[in-house]
Backbone bond lengths (Angstrom), bond angles and torsions (degrees), N, CA, C in turn:
res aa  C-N    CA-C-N  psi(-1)  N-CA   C-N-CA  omega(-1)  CA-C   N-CA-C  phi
1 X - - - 1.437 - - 1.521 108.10 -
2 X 1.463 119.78 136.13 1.492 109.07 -174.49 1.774 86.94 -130.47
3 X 1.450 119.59 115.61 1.227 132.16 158.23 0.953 140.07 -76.23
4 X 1.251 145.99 129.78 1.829 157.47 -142.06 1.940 75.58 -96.95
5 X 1.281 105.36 172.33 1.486 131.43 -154.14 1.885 94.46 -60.20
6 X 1.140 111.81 116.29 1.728 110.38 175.22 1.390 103.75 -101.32
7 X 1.575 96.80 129.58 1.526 112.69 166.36 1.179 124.41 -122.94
8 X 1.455 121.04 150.26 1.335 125.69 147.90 1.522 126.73 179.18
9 X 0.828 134.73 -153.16 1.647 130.01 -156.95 1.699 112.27 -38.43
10 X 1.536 110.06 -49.54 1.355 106.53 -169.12 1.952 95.73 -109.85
11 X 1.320 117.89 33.19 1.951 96.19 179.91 0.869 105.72 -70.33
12 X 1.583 125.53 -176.31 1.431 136.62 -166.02 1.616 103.00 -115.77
13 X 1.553 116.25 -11.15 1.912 113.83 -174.39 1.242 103.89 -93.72
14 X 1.451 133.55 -39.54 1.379 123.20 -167.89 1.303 113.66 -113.01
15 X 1.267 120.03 -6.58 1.614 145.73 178.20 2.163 85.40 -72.49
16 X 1.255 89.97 -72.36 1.718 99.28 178.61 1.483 114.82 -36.08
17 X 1.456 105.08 -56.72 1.594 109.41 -172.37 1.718 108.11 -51.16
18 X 1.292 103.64 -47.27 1.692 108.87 -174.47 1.188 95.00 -49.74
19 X 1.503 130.32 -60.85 1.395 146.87 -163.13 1.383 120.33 -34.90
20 X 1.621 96.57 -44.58 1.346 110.88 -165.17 1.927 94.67 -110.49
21 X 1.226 120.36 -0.31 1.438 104.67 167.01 1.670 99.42 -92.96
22 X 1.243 124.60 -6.07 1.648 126.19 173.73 1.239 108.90 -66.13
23 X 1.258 118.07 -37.51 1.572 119.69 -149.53 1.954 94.34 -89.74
24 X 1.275 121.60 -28.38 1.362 117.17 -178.59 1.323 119.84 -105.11
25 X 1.208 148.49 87.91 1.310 137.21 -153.11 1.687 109.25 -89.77
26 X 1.693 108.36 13.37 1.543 104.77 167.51 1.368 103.10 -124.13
27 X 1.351 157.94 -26.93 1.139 153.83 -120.30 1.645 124.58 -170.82
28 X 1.151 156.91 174.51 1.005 150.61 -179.74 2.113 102.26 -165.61
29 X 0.965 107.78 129.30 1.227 94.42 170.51 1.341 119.18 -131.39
30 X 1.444 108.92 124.48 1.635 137.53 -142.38 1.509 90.56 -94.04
31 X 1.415 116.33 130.87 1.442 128.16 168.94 1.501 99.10 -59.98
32 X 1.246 143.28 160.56 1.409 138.17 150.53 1.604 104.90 68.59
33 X 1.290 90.97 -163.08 1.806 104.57 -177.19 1.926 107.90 -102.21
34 X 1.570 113.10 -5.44 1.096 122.74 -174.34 1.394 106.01 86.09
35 X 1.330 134.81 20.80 1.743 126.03 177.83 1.260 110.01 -91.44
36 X 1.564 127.13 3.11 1.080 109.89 -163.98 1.840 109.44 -90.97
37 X 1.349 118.82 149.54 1.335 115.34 -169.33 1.108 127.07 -85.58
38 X 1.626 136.23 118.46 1.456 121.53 -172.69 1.511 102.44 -97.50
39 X 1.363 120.05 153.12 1.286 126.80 153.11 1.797 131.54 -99.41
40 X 1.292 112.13 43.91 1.518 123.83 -161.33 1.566 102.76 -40.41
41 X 1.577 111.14 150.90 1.078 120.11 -174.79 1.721 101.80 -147.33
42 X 1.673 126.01 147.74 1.587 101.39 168.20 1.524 101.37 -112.31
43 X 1.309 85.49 161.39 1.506 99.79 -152.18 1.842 113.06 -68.30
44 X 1.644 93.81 -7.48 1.627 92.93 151.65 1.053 145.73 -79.10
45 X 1.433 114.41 -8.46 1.460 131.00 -163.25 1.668 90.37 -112.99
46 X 1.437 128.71 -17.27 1.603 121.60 156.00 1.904 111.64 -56.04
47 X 1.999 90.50 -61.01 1.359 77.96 -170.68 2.099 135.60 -62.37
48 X 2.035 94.26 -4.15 1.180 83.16 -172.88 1.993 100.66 -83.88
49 X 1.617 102.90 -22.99 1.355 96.09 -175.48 1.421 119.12 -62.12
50 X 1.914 107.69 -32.14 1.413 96.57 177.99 1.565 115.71 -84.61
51 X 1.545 131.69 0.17 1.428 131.38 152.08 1.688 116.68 -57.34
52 X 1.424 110.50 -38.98 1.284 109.07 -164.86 1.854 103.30 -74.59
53 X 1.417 100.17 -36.44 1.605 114.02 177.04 1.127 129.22 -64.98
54 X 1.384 114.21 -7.40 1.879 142.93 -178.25 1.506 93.35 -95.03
55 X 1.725 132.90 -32.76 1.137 102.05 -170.35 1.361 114.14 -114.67
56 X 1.531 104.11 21.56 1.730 100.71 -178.95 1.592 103.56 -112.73
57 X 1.094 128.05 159.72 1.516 122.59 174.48 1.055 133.37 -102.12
58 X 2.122 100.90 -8.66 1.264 85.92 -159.82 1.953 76.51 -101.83
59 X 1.430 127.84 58.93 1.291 133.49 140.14 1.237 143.90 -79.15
60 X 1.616 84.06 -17.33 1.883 105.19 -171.00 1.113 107.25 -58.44
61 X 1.479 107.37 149.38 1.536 112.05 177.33 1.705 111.18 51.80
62 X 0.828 124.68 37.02 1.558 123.95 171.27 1.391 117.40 -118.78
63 X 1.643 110.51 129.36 1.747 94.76 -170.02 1.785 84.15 -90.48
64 X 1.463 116.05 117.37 1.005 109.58 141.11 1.832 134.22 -114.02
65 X 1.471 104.14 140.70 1.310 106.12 167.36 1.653 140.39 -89.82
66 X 1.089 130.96 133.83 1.317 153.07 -141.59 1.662 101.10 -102.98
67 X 1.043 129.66 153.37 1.450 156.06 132.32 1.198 139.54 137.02
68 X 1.467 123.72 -165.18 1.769 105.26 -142.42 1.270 100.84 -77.76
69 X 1.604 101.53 -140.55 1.434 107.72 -144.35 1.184 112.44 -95.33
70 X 1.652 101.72 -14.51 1.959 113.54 -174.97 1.695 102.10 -141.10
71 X 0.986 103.07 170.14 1.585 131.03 173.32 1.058 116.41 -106.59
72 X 1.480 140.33 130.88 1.335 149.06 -173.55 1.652 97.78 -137.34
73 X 1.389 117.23 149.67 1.177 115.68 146.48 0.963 126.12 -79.91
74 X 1.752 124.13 -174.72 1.643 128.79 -178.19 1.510 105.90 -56.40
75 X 2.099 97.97 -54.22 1.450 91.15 -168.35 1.553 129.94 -76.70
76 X 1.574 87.04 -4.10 1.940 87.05 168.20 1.350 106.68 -78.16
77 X 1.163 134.45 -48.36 1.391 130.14 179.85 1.407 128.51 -39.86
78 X 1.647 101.05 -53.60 1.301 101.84 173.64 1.522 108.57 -75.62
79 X 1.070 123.30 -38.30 1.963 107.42 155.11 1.161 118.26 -43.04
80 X 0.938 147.82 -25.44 1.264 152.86 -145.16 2.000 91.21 -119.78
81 X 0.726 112.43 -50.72 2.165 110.13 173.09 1.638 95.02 -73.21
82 X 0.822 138.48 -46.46 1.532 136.68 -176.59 1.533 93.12 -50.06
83 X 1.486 127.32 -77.10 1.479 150.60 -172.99 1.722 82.78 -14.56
84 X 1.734 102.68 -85.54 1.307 137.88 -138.35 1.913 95.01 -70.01
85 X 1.228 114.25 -37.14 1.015 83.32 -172.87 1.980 112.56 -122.61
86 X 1.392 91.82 0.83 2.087 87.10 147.88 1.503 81.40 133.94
87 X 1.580 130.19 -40.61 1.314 100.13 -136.38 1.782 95.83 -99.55
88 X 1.072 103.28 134.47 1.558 123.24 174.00 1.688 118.24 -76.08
89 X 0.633 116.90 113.95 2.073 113.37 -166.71 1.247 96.84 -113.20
90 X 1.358 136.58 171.80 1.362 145.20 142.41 1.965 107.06 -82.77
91 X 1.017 135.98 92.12 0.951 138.37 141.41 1.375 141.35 -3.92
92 X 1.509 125.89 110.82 1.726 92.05 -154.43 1.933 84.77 -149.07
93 X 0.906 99.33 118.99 1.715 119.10 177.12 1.437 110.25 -58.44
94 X 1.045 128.36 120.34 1.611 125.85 -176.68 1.832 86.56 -143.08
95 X 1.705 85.41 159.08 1.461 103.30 -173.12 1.421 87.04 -86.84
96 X 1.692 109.66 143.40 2.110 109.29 167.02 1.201 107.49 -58.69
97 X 1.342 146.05 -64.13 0.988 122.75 178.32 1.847 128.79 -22.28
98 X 1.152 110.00 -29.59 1.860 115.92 -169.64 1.385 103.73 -91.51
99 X 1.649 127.92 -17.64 1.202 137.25 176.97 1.261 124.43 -36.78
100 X 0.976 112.45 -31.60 1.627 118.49 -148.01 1.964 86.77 -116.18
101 X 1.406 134.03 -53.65 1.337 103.07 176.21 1.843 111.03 -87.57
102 X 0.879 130.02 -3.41 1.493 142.12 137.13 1.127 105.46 -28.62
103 X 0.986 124.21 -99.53 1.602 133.88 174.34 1.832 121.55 -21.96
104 X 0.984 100.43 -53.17 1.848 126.19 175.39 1.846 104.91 -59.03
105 X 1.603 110.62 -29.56 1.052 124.40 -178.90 1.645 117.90 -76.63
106 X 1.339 80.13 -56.97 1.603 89.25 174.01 1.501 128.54 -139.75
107 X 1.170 101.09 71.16 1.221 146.70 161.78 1.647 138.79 91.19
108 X 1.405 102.20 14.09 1.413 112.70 164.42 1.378 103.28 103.21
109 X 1.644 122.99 168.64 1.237 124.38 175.67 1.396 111.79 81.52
110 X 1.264 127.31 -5.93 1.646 119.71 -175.51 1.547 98.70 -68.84
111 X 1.164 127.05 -70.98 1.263 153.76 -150.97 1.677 96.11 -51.10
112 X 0.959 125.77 -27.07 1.643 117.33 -154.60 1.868 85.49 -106.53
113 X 1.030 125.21 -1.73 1.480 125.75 167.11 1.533 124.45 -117.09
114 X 1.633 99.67 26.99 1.658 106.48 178.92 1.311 108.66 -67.86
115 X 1.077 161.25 98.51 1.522 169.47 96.42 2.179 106.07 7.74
116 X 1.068 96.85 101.99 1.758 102.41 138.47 1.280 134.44 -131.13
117 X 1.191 139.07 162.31 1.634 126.09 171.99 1.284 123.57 -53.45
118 X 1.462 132.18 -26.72 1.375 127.79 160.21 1.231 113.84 -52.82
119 X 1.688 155.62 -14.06 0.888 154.68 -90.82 1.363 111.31 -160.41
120 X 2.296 111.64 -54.16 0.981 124.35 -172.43 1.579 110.31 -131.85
121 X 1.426 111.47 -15.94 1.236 120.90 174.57 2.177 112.54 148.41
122 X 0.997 112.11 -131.61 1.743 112.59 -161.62 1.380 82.37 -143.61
123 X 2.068 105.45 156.04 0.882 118.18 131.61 1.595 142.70 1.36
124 X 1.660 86.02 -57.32 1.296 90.89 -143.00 1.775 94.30 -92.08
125 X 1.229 104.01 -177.48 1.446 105.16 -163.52 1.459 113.32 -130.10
126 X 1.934 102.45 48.79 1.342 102.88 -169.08 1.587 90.32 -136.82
127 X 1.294 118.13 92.39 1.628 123.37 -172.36 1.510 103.96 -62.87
128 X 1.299 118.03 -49.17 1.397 134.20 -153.14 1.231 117.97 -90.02
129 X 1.985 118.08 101.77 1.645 106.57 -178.87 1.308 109.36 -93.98
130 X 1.257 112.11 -144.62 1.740 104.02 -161.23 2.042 94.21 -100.43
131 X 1.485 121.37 -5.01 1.084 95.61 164.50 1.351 127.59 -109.51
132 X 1.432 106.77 29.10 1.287 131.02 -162.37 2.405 93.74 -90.27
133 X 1.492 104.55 177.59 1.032 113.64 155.25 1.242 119.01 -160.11
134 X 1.343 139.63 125.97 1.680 135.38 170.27 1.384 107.30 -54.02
135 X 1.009 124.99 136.80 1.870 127.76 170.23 1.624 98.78 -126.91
């Protein structure tokens, strides 16, 4: 089973993002341009898919992929933790590569939230190939 981004109370991606929008109270600096596509999932709705996938057979051997109900990008997301949890940043697009002494600059933690599409998935908005199956 390969799952689109799992969250919930204790993850380490959006738990982080808050983390690191705490530490700057003007700015945020965004790996990429924010296009890249997440497929968030919570990590309860994995464990019921991979229960349901334990009891059918004809799952075996099937790479299937997992997640919720919509697609967001990076930079909606992190709009979306800003929203939810108060703090308003200025937003600021940096290439991943610059992340990591960026980060060292002003104040650490960039680097461990570099985002590319090799990473979390494509553009594109078609999860499912032909040897794939939805469960």
């Amino acid at each position: 089973m390969r799952a689109g981004l799992v969250y919930g109370p204790d993850d380490a991606f959006i738990n982080h993002i808050a983390m690191m929008l705490s530490t700057n109270p003007v700015f945020f600096l965004m790996p990429g341009n924010g296009e890249v596509v997440l497929h968030p999932i919570h990590v309860d709705d994995v464990v019921s898919v991979l229960m349901a996938a334990l009891e059918r057979v004809d799952t075996v051997d099937l790479a299937t992929e997992v997640g919720g109900a919509e697609y967001t990008t990076l930079l909606d997301l992190i709009r979306t933790i800003m929203r939810v949890t108060g703090m308003r940043r200025l937003i600021i697009p940096t290439p991943p590569v610059s992340a990591p002494p960026m980060g060292a600059v002003c104040g650490g933690g960039v680097a461990a939230v570099a985002v590319d599409a090799s990473m979390v998935g494509s553009t594109r908005h078609e999860p499912y190939g032909a040897d794939r199956q939805r469960i």
